[in-house]
C-alpha positions in Angstrom: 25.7 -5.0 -7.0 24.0 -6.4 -3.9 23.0 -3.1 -2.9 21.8 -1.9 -6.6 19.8 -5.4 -6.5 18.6 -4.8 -2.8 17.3 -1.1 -3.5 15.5 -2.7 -6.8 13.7 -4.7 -4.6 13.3 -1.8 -2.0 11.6 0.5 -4.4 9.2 -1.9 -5.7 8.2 -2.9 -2.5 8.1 1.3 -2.0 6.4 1.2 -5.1 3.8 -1.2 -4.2 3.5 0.1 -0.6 5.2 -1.6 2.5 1.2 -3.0 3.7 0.8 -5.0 0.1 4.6 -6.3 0.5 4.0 -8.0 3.9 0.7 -9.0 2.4 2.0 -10.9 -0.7 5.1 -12.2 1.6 2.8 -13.4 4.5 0.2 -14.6 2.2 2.7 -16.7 0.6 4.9 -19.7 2.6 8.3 -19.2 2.2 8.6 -23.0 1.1 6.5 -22.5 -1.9 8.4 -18.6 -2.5 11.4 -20.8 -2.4 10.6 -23.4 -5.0 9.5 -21.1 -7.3 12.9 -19.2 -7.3 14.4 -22.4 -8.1 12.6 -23.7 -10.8 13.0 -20.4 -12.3 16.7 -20.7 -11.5 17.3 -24.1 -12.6 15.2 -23.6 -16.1 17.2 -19.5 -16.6 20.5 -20.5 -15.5 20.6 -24.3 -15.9 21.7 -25.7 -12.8 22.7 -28.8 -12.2 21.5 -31.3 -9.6 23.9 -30.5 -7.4 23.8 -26.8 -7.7 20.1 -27.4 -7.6 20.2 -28.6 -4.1 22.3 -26.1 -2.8 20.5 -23.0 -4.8 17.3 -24.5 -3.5 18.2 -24.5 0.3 20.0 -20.6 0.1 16.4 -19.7 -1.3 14.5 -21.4 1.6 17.0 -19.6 4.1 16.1 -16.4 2.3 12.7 -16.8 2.3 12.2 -17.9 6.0 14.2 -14.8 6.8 12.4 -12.6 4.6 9.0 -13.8 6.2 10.5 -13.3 9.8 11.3 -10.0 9.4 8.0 -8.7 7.4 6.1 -10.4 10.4 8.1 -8.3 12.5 6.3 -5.5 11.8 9.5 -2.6 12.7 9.4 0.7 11.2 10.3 1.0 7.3 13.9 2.4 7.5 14.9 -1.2 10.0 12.9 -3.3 7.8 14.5 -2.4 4.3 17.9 -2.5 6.0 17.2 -6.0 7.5 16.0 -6.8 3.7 19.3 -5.8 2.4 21.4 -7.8 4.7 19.5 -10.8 3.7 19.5 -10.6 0.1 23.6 -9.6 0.6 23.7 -12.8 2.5 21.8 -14.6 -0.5 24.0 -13.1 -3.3 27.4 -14.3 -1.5 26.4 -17.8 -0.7 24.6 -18.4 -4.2 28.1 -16.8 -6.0 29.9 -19.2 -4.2 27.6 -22.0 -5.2 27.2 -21.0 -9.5 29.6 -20.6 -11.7 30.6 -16.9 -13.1 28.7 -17.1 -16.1 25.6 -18.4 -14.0 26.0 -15.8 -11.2 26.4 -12.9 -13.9 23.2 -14.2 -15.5 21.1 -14.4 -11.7 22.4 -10.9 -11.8 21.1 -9.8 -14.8 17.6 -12.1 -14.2 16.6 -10.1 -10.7 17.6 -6.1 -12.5 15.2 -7.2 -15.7 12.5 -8.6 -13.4 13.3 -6.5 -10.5 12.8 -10.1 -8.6 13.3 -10.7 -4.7 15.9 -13.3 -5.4 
């Protein structure tokens, strides 16, 4: 799933081209990247305060990450597989955090809005 979710995200940056990706990621802070997820999180999924706290710092993490790598500027191939490690990373800790239903739903979410997290 990680990997069907990561390549989503792979071709629509593809899609888009890898110059407009690191434009939209660089042009936006990862803090505000971050709150967005989790409002959209919170109001889709219906987190609770708790869950809300700890969904809200895995996106941060995510997006920091994201934003360091894209600035790195490495070839294409090392930047998408960078990418997928992260968004692995995000899908294990946010599992552990929501509840089956909840994580099946997130799931669902990013492959219907072929969304970054």
């Amino acid at each position: 799933m990680a990997m069907l979710a990561a390549g989503l995200m792979a071709t629509g940056c593809m899609l888009m081209g890898q110059s407009q990706f690191a434009k939209d990621v660089q042009g936006t802070p990862a803090k505000e990247r971050a709150v967005e997820q989790t409002q959209k999180m919170t109001a889709v999924l219906g987190l609770t305060r708790s869950q809300k706290i700890s969904v809200g710092q895995i996106n941060m993490d995510a997006a920091r990450q994201v934003r360091v790598i894209v600035e790195e500027k490495r070839g294409w191939s090392q930047t998408n597989k960078s990418l997928d490690s992260v968004f692995e990373m995000k899908q294990k800790r946010l599992k552990a955090v929501l509840a089956n239903e909840q994580f099946e739903k997130y799931m669902q979410m990013r492959e219907e809005l072929g969304d970054d997290g």
